[in-house]
PDB file as gemmi writes it, atoms N, CA and C in Angstrom:
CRYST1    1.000    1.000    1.000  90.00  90.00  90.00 P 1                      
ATOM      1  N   UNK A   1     -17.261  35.861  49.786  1.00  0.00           N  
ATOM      2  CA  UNK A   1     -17.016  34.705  48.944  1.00  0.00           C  
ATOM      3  C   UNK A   1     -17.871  34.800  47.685  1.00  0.00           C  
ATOM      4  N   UNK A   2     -17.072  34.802  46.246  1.00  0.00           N  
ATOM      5  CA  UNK A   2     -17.797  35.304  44.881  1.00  0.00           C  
ATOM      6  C   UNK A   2     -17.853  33.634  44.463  1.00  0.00           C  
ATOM      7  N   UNK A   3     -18.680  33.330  44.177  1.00  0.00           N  
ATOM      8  CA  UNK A   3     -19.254  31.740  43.286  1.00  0.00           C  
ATOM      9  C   UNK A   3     -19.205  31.888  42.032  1.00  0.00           C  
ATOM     10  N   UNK A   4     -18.352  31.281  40.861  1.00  0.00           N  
ATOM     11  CA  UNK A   4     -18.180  31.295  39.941  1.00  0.00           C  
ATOM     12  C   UNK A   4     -17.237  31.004  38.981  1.00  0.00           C  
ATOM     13  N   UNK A   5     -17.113  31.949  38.181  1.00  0.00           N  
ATOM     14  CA  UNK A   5     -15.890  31.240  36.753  1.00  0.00           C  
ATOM     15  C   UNK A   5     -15.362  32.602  36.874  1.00  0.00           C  
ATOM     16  N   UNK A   6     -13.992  32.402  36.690  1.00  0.00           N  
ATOM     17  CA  UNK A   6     -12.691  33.718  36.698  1.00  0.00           C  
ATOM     18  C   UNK A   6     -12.208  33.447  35.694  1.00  0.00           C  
ATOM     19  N   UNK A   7     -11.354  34.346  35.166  1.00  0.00           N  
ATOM     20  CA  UNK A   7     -10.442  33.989  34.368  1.00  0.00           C  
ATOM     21  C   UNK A   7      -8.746  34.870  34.846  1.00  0.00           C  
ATOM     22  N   UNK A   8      -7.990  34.379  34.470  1.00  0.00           N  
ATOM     23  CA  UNK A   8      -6.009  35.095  34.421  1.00  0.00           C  
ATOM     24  C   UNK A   8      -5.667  35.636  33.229  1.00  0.00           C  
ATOM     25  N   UNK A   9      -5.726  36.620  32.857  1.00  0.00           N  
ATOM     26  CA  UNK A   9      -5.676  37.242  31.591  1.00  0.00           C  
ATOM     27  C   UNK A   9      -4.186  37.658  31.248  1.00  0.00           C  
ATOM     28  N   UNK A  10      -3.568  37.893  30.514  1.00  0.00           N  
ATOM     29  CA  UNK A  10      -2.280  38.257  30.037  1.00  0.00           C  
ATOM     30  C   UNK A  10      -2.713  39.400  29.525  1.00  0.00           C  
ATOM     31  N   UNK A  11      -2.002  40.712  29.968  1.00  0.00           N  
ATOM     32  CA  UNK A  11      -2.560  41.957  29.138  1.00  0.00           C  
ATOM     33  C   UNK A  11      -2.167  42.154  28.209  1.00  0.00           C  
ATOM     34  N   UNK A  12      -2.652  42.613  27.403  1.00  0.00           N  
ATOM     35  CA  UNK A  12      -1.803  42.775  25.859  1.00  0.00           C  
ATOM     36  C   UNK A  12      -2.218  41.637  24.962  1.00  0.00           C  
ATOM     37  N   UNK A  13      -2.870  40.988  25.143  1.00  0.00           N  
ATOM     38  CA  UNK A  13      -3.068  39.743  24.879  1.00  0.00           C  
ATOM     39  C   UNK A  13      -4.237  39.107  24.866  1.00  0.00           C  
ATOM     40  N   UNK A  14      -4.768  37.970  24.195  1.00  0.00           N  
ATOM     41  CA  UNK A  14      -5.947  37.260  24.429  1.00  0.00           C  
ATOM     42  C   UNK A  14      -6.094  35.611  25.156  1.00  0.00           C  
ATOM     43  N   UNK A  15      -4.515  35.696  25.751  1.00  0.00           N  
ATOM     44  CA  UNK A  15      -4.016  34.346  26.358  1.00  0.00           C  
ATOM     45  C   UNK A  15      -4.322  34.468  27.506  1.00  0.00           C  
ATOM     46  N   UNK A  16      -5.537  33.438  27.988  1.00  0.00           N  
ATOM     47  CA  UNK A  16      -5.989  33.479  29.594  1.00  0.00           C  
ATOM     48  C   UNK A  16      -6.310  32.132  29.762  1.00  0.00           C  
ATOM     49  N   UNK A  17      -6.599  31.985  31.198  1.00  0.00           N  
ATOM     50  CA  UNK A  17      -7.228  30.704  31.823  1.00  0.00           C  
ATOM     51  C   UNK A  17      -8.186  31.079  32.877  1.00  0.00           C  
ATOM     52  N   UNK A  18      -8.957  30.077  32.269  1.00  0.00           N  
ATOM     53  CA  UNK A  18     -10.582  30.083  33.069  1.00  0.00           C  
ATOM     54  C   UNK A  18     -10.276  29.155  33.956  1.00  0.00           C  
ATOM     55  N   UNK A  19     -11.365  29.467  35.009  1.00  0.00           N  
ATOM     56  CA  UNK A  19     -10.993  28.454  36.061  1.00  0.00           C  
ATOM     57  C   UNK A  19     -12.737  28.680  36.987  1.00  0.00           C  
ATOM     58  N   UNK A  20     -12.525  28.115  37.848  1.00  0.00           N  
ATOM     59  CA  UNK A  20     -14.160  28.272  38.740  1.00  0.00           C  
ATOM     60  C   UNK A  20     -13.929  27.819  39.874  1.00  0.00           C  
ATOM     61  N   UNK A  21     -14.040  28.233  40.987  1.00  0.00           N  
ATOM     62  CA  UNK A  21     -14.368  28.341  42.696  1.00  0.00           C  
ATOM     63  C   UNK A  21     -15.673  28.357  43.211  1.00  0.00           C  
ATOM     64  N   UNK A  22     -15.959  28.006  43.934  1.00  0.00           N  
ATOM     65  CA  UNK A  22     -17.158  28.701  45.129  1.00  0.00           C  
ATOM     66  C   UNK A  22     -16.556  29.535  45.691  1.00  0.00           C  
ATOM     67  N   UNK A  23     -14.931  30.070  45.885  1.00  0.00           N  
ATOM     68  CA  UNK A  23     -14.587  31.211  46.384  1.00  0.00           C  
ATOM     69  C   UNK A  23     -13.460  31.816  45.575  1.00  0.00           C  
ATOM     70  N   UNK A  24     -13.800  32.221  44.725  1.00  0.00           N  
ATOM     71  CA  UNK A  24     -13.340  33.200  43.591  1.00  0.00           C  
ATOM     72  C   UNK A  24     -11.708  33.868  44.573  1.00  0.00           C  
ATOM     73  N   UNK A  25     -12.512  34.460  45.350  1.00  0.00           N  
ATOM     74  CA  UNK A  25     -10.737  35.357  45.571  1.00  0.00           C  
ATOM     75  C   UNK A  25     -10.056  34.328  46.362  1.00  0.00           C  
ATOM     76  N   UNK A  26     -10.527  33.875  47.164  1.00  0.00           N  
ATOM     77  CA  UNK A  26      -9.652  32.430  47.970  1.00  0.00           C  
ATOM     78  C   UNK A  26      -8.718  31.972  46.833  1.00  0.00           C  
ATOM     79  N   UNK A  27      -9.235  31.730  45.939  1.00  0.00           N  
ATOM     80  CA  UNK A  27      -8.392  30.542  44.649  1.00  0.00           C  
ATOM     81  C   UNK A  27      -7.547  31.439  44.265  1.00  0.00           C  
ATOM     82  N   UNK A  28      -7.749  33.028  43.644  1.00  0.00           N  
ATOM     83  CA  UNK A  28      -7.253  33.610  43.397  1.00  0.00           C  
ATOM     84  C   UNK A  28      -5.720  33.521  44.414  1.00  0.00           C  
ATOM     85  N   UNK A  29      -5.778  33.998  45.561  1.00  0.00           N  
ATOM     86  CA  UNK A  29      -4.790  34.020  45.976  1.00  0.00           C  
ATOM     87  C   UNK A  29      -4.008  32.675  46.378  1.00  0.00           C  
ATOM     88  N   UNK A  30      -4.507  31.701  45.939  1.00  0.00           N  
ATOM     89  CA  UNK A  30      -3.835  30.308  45.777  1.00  0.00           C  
ATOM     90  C   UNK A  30      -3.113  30.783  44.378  1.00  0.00           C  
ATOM     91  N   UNK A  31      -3.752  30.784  43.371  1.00  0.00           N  
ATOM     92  CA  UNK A  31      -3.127  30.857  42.224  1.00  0.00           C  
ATOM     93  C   UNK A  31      -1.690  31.668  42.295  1.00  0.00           C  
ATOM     94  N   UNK A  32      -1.459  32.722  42.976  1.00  0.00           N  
ATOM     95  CA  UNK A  32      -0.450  33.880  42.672  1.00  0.00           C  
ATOM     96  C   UNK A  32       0.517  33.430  44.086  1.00  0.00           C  
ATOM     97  N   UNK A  33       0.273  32.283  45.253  1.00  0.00           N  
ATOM     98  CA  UNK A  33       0.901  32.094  46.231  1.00  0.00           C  
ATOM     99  C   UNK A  33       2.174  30.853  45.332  1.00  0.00           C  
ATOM    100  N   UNK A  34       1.174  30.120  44.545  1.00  0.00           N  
ATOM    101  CA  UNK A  34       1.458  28.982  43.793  1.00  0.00           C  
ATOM    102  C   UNK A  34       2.607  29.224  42.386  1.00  0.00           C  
ATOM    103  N   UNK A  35       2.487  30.584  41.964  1.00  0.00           N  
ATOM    104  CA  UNK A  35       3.172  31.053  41.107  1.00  0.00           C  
ATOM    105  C   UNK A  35       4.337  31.731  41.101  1.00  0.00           C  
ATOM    106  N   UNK A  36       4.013  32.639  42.083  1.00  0.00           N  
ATOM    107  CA  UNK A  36       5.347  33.269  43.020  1.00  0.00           C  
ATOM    108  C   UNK A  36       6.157  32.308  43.426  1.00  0.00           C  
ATOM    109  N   UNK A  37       5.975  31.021  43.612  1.00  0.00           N  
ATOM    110  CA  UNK A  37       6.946  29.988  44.516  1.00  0.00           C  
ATOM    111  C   UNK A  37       7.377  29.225  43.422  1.00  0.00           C  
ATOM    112  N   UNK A  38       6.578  29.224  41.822  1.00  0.00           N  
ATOM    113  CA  UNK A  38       7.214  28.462  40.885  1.00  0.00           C  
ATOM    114  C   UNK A  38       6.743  27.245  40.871  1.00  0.00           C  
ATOM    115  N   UNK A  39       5.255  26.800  41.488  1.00  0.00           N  
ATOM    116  CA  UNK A  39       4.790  25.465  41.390  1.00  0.00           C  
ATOM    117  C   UNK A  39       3.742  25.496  41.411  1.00  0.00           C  
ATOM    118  N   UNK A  40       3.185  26.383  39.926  1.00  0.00           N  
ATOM    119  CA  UNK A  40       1.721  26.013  39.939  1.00  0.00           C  
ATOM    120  C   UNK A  40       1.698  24.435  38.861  1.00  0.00           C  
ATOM    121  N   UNK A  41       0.336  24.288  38.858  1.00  0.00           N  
ATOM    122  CA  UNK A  41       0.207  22.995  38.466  1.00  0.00           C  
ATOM    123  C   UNK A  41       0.401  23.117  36.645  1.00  0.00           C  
ATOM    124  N   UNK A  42      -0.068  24.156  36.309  1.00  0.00           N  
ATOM    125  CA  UNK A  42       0.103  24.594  34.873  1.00  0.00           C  
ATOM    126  C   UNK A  42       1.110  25.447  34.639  1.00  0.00           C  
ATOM    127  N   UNK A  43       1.916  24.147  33.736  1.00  0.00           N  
ATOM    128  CA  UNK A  43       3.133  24.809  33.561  1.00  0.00           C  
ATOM    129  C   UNK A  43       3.250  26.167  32.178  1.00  0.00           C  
ATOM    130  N   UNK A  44       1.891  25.565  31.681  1.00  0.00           N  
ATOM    131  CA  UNK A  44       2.227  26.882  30.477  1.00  0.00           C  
ATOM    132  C   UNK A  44       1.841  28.307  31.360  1.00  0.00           C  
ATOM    133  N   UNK A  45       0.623  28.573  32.498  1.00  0.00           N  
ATOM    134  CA  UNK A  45       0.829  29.458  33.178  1.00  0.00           C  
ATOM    135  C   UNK A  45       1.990  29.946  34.181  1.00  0.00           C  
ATOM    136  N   UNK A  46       2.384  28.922  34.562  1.00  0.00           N  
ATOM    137  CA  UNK A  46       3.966  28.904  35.039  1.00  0.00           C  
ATOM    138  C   UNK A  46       4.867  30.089  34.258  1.00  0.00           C  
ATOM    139  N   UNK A  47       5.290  29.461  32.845  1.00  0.00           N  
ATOM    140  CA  UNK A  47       5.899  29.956  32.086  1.00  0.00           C  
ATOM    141  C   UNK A  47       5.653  31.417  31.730  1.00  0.00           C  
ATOM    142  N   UNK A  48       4.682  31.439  31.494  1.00  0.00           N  
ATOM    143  CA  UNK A  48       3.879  32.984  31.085  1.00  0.00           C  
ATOM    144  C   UNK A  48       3.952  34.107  32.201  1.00  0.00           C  
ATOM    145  N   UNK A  49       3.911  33.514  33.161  1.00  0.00           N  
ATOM    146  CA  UNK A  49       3.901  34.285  34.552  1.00  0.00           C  
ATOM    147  C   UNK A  49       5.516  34.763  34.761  1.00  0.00           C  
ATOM    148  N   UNK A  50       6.399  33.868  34.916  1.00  0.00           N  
ATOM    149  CA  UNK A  50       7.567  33.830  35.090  1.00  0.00           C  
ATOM    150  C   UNK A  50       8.310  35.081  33.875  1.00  0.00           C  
ATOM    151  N   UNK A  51       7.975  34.815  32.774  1.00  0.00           N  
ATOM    152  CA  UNK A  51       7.999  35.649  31.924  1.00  0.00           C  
ATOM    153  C   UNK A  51       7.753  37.172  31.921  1.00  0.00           C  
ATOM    154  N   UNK A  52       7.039  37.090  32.112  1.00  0.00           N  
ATOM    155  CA  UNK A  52       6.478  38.745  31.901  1.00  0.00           C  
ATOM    156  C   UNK A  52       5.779  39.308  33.816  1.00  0.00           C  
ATOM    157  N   UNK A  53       5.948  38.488  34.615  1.00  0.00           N  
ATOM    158  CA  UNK A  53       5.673  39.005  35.905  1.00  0.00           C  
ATOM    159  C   UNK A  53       4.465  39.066  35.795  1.00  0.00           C  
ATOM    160  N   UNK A  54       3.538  39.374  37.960  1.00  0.00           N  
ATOM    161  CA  UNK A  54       2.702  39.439  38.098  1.00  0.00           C  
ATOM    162  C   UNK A  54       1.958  40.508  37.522  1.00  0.00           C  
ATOM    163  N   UNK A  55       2.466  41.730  37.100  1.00  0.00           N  
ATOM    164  CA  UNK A  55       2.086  43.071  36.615  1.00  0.00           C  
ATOM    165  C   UNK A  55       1.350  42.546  35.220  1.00  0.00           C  
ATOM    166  N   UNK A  56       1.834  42.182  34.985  1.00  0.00           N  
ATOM    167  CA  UNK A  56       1.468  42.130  33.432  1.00  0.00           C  
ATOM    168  C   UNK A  56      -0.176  40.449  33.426  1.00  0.00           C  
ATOM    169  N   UNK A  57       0.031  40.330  34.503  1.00  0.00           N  
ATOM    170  CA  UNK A  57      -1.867  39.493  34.634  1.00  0.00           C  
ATOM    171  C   UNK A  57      -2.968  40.546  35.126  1.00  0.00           C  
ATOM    172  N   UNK A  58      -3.845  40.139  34.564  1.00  0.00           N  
ATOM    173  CA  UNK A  58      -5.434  40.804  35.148  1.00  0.00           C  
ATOM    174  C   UNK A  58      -6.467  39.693  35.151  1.00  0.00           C  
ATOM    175  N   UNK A  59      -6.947  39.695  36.932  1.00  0.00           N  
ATOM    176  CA  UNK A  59      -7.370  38.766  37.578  1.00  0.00           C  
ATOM    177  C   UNK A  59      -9.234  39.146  37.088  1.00  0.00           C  
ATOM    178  N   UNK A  60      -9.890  38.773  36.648  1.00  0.00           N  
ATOM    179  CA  UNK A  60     -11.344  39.052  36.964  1.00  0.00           C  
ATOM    180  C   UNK A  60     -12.443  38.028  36.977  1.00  0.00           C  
ATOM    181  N   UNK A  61     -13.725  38.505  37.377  1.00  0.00           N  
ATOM    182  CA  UNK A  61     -14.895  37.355  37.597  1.00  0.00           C  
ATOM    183  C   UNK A  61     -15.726  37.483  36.028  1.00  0.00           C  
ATOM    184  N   UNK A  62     -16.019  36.459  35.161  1.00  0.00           N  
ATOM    185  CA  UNK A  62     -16.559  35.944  34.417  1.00  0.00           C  
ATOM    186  C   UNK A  62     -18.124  36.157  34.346  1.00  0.00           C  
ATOM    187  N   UNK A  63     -18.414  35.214  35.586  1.00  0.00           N  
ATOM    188  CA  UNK A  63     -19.683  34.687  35.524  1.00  0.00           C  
ATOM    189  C   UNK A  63     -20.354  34.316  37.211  1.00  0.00           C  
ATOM    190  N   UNK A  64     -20.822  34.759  37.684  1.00  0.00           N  
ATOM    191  CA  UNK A  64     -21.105  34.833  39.073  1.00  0.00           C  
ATOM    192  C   UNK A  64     -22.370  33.495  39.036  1.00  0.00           C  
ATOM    193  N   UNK A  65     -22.202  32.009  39.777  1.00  0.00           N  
ATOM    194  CA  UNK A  65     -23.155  31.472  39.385  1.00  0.00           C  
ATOM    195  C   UNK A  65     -23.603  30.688  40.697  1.00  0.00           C  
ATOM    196  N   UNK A  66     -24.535  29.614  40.904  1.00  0.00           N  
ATOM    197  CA  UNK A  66     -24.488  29.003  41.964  1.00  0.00           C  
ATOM    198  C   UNK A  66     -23.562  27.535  41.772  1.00  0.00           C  
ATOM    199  N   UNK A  67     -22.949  27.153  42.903  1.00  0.00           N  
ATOM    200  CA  UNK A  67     -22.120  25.836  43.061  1.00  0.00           C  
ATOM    201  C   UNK A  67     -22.672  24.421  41.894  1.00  0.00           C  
ATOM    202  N   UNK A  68     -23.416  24.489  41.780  1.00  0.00           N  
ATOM    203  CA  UNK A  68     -23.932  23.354  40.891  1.00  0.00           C  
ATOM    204  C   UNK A  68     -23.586  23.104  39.633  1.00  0.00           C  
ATOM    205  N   UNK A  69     -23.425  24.851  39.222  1.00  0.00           N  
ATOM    206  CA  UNK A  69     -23.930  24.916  37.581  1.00  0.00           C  
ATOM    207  C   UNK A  69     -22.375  25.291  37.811  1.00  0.00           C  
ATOM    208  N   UNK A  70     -21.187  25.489  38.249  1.00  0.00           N  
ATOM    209  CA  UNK A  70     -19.952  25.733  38.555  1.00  0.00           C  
ATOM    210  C   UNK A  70     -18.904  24.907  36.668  1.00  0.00           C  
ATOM    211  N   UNK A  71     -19.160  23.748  36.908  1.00  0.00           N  
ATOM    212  CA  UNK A  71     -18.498  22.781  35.986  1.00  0.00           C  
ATOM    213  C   UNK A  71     -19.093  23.115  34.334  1.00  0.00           C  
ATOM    214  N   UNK A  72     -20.539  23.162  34.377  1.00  0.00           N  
ATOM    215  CA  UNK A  72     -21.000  22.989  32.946  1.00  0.00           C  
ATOM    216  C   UNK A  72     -20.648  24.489  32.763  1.00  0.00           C  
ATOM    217  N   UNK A  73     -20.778  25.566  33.491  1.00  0.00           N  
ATOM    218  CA  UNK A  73     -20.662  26.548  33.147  1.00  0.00           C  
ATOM    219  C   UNK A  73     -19.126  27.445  32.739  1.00  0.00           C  
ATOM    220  N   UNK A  74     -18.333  26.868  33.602  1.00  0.00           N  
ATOM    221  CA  UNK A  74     -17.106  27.148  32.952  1.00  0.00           C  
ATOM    222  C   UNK A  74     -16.484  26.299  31.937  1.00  0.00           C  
ATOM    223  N   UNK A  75     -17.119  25.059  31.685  1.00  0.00           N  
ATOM    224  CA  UNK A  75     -16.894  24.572  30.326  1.00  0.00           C  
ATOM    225  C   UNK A  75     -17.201  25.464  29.081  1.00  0.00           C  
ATOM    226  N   UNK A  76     -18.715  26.386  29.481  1.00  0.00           N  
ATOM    227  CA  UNK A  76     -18.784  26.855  28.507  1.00  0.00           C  
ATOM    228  C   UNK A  76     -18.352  28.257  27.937  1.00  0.00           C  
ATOM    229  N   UNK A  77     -17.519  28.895  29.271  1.00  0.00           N  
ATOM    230  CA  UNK A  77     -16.495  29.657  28.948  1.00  0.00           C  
ATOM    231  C   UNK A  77     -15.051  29.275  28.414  1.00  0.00           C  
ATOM    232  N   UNK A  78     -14.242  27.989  28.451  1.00  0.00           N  
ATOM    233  CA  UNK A  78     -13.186  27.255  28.065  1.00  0.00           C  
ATOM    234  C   UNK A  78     -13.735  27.233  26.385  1.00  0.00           C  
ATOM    235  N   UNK A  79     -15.028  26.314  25.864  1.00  0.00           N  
ATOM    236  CA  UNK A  79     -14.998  25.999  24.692  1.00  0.00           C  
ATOM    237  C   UNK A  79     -15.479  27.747  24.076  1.00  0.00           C  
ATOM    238  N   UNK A  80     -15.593  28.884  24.502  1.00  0.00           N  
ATOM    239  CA  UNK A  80     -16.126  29.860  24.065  1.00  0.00           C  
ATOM    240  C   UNK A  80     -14.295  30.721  23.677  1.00  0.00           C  
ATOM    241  N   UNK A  81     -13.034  30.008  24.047  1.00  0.00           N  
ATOM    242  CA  UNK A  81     -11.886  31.027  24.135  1.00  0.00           C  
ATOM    243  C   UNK A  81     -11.644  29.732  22.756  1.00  0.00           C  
ATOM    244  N   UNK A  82     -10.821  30.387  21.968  1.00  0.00           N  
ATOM    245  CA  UNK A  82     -10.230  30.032  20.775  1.00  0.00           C  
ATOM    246  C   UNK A  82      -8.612  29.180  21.322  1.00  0.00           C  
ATOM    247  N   UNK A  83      -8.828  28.130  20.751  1.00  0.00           N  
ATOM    248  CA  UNK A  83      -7.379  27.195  21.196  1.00  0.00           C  
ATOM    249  C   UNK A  83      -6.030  27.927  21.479  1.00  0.00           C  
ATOM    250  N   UNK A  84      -5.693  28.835  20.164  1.00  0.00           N  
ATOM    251  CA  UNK A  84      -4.578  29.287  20.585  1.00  0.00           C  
ATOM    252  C   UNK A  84      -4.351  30.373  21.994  1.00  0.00           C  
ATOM    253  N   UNK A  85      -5.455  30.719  22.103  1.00  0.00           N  
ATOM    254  CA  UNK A  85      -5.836  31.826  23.112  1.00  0.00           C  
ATOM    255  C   UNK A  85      -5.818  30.853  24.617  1.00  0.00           C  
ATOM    256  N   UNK A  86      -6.150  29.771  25.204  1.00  0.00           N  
ATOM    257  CA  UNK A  86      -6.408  29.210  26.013  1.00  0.00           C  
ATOM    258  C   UNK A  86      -4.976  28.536  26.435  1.00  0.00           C  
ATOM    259  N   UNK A  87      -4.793  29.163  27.800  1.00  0.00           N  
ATOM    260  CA  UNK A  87      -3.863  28.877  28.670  1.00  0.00           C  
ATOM    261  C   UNK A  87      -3.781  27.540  29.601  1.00  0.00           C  
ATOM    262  N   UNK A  88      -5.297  27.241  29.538  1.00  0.00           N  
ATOM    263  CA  UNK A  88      -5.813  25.947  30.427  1.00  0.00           C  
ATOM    264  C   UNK A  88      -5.219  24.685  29.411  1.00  0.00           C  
ATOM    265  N   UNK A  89      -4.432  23.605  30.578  1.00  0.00           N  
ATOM    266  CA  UNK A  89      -3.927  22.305  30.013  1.00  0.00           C  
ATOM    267  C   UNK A  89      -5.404  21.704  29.530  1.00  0.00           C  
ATOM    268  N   UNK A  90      -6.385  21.206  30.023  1.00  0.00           N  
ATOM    269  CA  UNK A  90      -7.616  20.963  29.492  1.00  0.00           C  
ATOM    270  C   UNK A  90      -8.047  21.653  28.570  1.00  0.00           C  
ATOM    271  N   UNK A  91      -8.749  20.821  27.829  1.00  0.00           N  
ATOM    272  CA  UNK A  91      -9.596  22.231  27.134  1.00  0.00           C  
ATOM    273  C   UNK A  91     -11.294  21.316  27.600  1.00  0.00           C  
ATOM    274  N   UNK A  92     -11.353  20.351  28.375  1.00  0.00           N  
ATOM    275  CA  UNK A  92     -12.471  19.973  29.292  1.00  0.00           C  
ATOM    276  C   UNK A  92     -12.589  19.962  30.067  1.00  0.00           C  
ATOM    277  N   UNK A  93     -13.421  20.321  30.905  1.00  0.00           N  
ATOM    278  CA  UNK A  93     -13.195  20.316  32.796  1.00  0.00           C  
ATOM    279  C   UNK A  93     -13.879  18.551  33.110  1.00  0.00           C  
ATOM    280  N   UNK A  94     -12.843  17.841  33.958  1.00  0.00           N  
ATOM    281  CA  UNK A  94     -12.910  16.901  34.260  1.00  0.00           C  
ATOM    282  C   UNK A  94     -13.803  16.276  35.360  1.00  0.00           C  
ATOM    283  N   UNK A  95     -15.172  16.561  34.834  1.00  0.00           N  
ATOM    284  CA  UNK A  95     -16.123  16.160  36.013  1.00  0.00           C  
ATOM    285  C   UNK A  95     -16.034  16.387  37.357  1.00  0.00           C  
ATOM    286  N   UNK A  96     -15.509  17.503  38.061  1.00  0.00           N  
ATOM    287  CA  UNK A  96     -15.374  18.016  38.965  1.00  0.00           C  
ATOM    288  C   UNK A  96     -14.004  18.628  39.322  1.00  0.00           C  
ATOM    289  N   UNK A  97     -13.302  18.661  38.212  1.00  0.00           N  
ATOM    290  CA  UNK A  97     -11.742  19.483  38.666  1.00  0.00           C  
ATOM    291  C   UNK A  97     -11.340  18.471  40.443  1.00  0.00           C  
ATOM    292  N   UNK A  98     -10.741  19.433  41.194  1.00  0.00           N  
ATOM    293  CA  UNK A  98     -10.416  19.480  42.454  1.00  0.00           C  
ATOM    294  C   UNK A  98     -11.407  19.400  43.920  1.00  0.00           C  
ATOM    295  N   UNK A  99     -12.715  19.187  43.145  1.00  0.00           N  
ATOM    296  CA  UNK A  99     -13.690  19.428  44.274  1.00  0.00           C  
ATOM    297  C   UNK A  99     -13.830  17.842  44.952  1.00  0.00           C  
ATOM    298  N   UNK A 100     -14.252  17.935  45.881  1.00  0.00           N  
ATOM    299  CA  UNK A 100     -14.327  16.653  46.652  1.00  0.00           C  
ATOM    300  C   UNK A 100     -12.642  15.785  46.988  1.00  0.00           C  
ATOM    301  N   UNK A 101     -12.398  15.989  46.000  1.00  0.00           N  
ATOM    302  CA  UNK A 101     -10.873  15.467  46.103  1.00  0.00           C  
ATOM    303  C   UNK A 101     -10.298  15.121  46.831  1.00  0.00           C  
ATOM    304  N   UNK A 102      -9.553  13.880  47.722  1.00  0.00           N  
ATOM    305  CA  UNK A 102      -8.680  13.805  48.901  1.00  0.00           C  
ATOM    306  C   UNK A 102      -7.681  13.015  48.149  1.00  0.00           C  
ATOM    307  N   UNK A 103      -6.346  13.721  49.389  1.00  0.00           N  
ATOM    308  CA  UNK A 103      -4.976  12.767  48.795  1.00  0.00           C  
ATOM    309  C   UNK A 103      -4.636  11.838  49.890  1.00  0.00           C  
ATOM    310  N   UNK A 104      -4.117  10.855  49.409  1.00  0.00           N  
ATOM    311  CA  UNK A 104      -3.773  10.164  50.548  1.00  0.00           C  
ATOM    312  C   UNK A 104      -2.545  10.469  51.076  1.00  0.00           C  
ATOM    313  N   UNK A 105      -1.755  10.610  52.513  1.00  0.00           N  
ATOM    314  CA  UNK A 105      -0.616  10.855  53.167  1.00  0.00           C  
ATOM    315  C   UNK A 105       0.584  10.413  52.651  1.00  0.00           C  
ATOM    316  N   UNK A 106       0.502   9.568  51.786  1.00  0.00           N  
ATOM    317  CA  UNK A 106       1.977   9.376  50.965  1.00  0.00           C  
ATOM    318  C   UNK A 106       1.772  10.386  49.605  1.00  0.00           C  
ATOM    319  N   UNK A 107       0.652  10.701  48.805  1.00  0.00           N  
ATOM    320  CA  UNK A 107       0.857  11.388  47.894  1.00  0.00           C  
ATOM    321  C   UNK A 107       0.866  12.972  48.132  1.00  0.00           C  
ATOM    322  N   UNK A 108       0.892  13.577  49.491  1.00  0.00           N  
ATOM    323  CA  UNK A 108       0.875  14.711  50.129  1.00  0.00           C  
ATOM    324  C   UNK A 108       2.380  14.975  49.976  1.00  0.00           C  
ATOM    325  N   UNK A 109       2.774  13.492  51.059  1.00  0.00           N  
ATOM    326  CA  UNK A 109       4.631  13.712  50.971  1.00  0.00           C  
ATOM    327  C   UNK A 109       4.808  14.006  49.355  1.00  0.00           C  
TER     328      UNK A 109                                                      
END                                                                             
């Protein structure tokens, strides 16, 4: 389990999305389970993916950090990529993304 900030790179290209886990490849393979099926949550990665196929992404680790510094630190890889370049719907990470998070049983359905 890698702790840190990743990014999805488009080869050929400078169009990626940062993102951050406490388990780097876990998410990873959420991301490409989520894409293959056509329902990731970001539709401009959606699009891009769908487009040009899995071949054409390159998955890598950023910044290897501890759980804490997780949020400020991939903020400061997001504000470090140039707007047009940034694949992420945010261009702020929202005080904890997905962590802690619960849904309730009707918003699951």
């Amino acid at each position: 389990m890698t702790c840190g900030i990743y990014q999805i790179k488009l080869r050929d290209s400078n169009r990626r999305y940062i993102g951050s886990s406490k388990n780097i490849e876990f998410r990873w393979t959420c991301h490409v389970w989520d894409l293959d099926r056509h329902r990731h949550v970001n539709i401009f990665l959606q699009r891009l993916w769908d487009k040009y196929g899995q071949s054409r992404f390159e998955f890598s680790i950023l910044e290897i950090c501890p759980k804490d510094d997780l949020l400020r630190i991939e903020q400061h890889w997001i504000d470090s990529v140039l707007p047009h370049e940034r694949i992420n719907i945010s261009k702020v990470t929202t005080g904890g993304g997905m962590t802690g998070r619960h849904h309730s049983e009707e918003s699951k359905q």
